[in-house]
Each structure stands twice: as C-alpha cells, then as structure tokens.
N, C-alpha and C positions, 0 to 999 in steps of 0.2 A: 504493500500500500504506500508505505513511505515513498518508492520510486519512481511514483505519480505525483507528487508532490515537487517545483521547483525549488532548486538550492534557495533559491532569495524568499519563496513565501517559507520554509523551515527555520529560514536565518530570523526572520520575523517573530515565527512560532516561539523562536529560544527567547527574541528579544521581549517577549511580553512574558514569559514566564518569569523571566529574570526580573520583569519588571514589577509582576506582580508579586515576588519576592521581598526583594527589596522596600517595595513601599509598604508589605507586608508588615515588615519587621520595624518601619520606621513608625508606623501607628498600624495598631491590630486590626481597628476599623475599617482599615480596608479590606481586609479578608472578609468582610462581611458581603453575602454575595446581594444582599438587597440593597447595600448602597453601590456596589458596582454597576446592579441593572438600574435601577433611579437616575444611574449617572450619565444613561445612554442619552438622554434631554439634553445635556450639555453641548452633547458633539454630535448627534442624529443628525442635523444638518448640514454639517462639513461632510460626514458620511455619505449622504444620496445624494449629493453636490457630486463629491468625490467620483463615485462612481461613472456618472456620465461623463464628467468631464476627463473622465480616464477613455470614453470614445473619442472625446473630440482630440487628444493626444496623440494618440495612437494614428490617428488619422494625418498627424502632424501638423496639427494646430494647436491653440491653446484660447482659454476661455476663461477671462477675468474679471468679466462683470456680474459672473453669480453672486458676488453682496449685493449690488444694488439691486437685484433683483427681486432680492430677500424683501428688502424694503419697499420696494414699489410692490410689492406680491401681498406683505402686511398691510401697508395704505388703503391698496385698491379691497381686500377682504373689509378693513375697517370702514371705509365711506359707502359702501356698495349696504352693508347690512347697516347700520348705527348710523348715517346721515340719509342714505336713499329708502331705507325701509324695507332691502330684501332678505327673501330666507335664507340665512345665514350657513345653507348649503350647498345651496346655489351662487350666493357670494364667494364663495369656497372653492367653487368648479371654475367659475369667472375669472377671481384671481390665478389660479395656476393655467387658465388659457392665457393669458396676460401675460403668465412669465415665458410660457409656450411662444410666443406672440416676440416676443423681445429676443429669444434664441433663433426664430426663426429671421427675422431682422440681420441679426448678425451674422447666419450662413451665408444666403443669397448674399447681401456686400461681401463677404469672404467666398465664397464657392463661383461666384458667379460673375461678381465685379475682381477677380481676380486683386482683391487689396486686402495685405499683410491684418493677418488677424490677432496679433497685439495690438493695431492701429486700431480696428476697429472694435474689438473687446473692450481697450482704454475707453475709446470714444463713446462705447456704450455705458460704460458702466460708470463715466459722468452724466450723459443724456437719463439713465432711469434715474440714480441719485436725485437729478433735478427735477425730473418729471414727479417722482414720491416728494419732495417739496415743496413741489406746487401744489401739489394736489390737496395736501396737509393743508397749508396757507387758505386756500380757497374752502374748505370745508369750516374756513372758521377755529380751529381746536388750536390748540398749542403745539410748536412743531416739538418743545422737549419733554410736553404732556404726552402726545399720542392719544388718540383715538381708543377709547376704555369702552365698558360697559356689555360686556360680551357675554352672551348666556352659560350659565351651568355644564350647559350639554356642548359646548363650544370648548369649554374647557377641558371635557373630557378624552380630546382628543392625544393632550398630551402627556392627561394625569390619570387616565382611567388606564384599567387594567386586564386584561383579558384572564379570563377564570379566576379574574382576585388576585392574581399571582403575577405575572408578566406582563409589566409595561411596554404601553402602546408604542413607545419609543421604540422598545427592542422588535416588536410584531413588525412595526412599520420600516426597522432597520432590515430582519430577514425579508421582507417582502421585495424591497427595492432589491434588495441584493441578487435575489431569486430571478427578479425581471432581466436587469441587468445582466446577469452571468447567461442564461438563456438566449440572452438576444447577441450576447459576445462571442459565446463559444458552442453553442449547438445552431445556428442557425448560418444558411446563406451570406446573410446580411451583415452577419459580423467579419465572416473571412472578407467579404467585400472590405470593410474598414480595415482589416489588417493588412489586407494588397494595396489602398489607396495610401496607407501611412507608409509602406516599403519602398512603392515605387508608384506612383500617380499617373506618369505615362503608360507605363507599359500597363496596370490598370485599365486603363480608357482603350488600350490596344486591343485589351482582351472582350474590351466589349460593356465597362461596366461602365455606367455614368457616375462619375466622381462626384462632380458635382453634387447629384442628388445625394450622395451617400455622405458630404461632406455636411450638407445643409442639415441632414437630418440627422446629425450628431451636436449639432448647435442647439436644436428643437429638444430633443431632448437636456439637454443640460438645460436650457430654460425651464423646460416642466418640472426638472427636478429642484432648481431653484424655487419655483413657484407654490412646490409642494414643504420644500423646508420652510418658506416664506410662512406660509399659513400655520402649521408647527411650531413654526418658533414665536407666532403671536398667540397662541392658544398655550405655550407653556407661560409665556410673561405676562398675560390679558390685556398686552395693547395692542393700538399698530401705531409704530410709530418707522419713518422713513430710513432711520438710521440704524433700523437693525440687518446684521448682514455688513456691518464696515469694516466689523474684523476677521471676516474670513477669509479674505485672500491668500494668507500665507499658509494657513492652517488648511486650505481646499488641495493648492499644489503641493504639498508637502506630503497629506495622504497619496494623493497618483503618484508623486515622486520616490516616496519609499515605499511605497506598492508593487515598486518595479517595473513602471512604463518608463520608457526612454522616451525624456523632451522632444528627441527626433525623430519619433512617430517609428512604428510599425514592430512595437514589441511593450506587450502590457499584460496587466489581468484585471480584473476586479477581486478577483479572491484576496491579492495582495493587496488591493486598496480596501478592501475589509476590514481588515490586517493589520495593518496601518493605522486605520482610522481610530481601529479600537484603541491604539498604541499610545496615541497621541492624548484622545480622550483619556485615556486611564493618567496618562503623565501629567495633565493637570488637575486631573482629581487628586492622584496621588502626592503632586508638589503641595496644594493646597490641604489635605490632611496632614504633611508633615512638617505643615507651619512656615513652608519659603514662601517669599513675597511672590506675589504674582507677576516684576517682572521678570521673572527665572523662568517664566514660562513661555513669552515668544524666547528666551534667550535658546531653549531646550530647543524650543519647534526650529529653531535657526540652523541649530546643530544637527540635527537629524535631515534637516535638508539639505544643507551640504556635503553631510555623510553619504546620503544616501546619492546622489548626483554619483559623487568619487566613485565609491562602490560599481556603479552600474556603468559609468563610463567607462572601467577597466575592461568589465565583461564585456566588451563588443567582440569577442569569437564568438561568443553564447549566440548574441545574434546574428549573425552573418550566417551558424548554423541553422536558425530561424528561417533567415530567407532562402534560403538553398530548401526548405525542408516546406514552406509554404506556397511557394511559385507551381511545384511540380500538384499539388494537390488541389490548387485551383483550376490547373490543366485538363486535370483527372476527374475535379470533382469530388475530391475526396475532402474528409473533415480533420477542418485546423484543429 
C-alpha cells in the first residue's frame, strides 16, 4: 500500500505526525481530538481554496484573488439576505455563483486574451476587494461593522455537526476533497489539465482545447472561493468585505507543499490535503503553546520556501512524469 503512496505526500504524513507530537507534548490539549476537529473552521477555507487552485497550477497558472473573493462572496450572501430580503439559501447559491462568476472573469482574460495570469489575478483581486467595498458602503452598514444579523440555521452551517459528533467543517473538508481528487485523477478532464500544464502546444496538437480546460480551472477556484466565502461568514456571523485578506500566503503555500510544481504539470490534491491540515494544525498548535501569532506567517514562510527547494531538486521525478503521461494520453490510458 505504502508504494502507492508518493515520497512527498509520506514526507508530509511524517511531517504532521511529528507535528502532532511535538505540539503534543508542548500543551496536552492538543491531543485532544475535538479540539483538532473544531479546529478545521480555522483553515477549511484555505483548504477548498487550496484545492482548486492546485488545478489552476498544475495547468500552469496561478490564482491570487481567492481572498477577495472571500469577501465579495461574504458581502454579496450578506446584502442579498439582511438588506434585499432573500432566502438566505438562495443568497447562499447566488453568492458562490458570484465567486463562480469572478473565476470565470479571470480564465477567459487569461485563457483566451492570452495575458499573464499574475497580471490578471493581481488585477482581480483589487477589482473584487473594491467591488465588496462598494457594495458594503452603499448598503448603508459599516464597512469594519459588517453586515450581522444572520439566522440560527445560517449558523449552523459552520457550527453544527453531523450525528452530534463531526463538524461541518470536517464533512465539508472530505466532500471538496472527494470532488476535487475525482475530477483530478479518475477523470478525462483532469489528464486534460495535467497535458495542458506539461506542454500547452502539443496539448492543443492533440486535439484538446486548452483554453476551455484553462478557463474552467479558474471557474472552479472561484466556486470554491465563493463556497469558503459563505463559510467563513456563517463561522464569524458577519459579512464583512475584508474577510479573505489573509489568505494568500497561506492558499499557495498549501499547493506548494502539497507538491504541485509552480510550473505547472505535476501536482495532487491529496498533498494539498496534507498540507493544509499541516499548516492549520501549526497554528493551532503555535497558539496553544503560547507563541505570538506572528511566528505564525513567520512558520507558513518557512514551509514555503522549504517546500519550493525541496520540489525544485526533484525535477527527474518529473520529467519521469512527463515521459510517463504523454504516452497514456496517446493511448488513452489513466494518469
């Protein structure tokens, strides 16, 4: 079983055991396993962010306006229910077509206007920021109040618990992952994105529209923005536009030491699973063992650049990759 398993998701596995050790012994508390699963609320977000944005990687782009997203994703659930007076489940589906809406923005300029998708991520992810401002502003509320007032049953989306026992966070953490890994690695569609991240021409040679495959890795990281967005307002009960400002280091950092390569065409999601939990647990765990919070981008800093190093060396790993995925798109066989 193990030999199914890649060296870098195992190097992971040790590194969270280790870690869960350590923080173990630094306060007992954390061994407690209902504060580790409580703790999924923390970093769920970064998590199903993570994920997608480990297609859009892979594909050999990157995508850095999932906070604002966040935020415009919380706005728009906030003013759509508590100022316009809808059902706040239908505000719910609105907002995460919203964030859908704003990914798919940024494919087309990137997949189709053929411009550099830093430019245009950056550029989006001041355009939402400003758009969730405005919106704030004109609804009247306070932009460092936020939009409050959310029902019981709104709340439960990220405090309720499935059979009493297991938080929504954790259900909603396997669920994405589930989607995600399905749509990566048993389907057509995902070997599509791992030929268009390898090689983009020869892709399109073979027949596949890049483009579309590019756009709709964009699409997805919005929805899953859009989905944290509404999340991360039902864990805090506002919406306020500025949530989602700190995720950016903490989003690339999951894909990064997850084991997708910046330059597209070698990734998983299992490892940005992996990761994410890693990450999450490293500031729970800094914060039960009494370090100031900022050791904690200092951490997420470190683990980023480690992991970059790390995974730049192994470029035979991947080159074995491409040699070993070219021939099974030929074939038809599964990546």
């Amino acid at each position: 079983m193990l030999n199914k398993i890649s060296k870098w998701n195992l190097t992971l596995i040790v590194v969270l055991i280790v870690e869960i050790i350590i923080f173990g012994l630094m306060n007992s508390r954390f061994w407690n396993i209902n504060i580790l699963l409580t703790s999924f609320n923390d970093f769920i977000g970064i998590a199903i962010i993570g994920f997608f944005v480990t297609f859009v990687v892979i594909t050999g782009g990157i995508d850095i306006s999932g906070g604002s997203i966040i935020g415009l994703t919380s706005v728009t659930t906030g003013i759509l229910s508590q100022v316009v007076g809808l059902n706040i489940w239908v505000s719910v589906i609105l907002a995460i077509l919203v964030g859908g809406l704003c990914g798919l923005l940024n494919g087309i300029l990137i997949a189709y206007g053929r411009v550099q998708a830093m430019v245009i991520t950056l550029g989006g992810m001041m355009l939402y920021a400003g758009i969730a401002v405005v919106l704030v502003g004109l609804s009247g509320v306070s932009t460092y109040e936020g939009i409050g007032g959310f029902s019981l049953k709104f709340s439960q989306i990220a405090y309720g618990k499935l059979f009493g026992v297991i938080p929504n966070s954790v259900v909603l953490f396997i669920v994405m992952f589930v989607i995600a890994y399905i749509l990566l690695h048993w389907t057509r569609y995902g070997r599509f994105i791992y030929l268009t991240g390898i090689n983009q021409n020869t892709a399109e040679y073979s027949g596949i529209d890049t483009r579309k495959i590019i756009t709709s890795t964009y699409v997805l990281s919005g929805l899953s923005a859009g989905v944290a967005g509404v999340m991360l307002t039902s864990y805090l009960g506002s919406a306020r536009a500025d949530f989602g400002g700190e995720y950016l280091m903490p989003i690339l950092t999951v894909v990064v030491l997850g084991g997708t390569l910046i330059t597209g065409g070698k990734g998983g999601v299992v490892g940005t699973a992996l990761a994410s939990i890693i990450v999450g647990f490293l500031q729970v765990g800094l914060q039960m063992g009494g370090l100031s919070t900022q050791y904690i981008g200092l951490a997420t800093g470190l683990l980023l650049i480690i992991s970059v190093a790390f995974l730049g060396i192994s470029s035979e790993e991947f080159k074995a990759n491409v040699r070993r995925l070219i021939p099974n798109k030929i074939s038809g066989g599964k990546v």
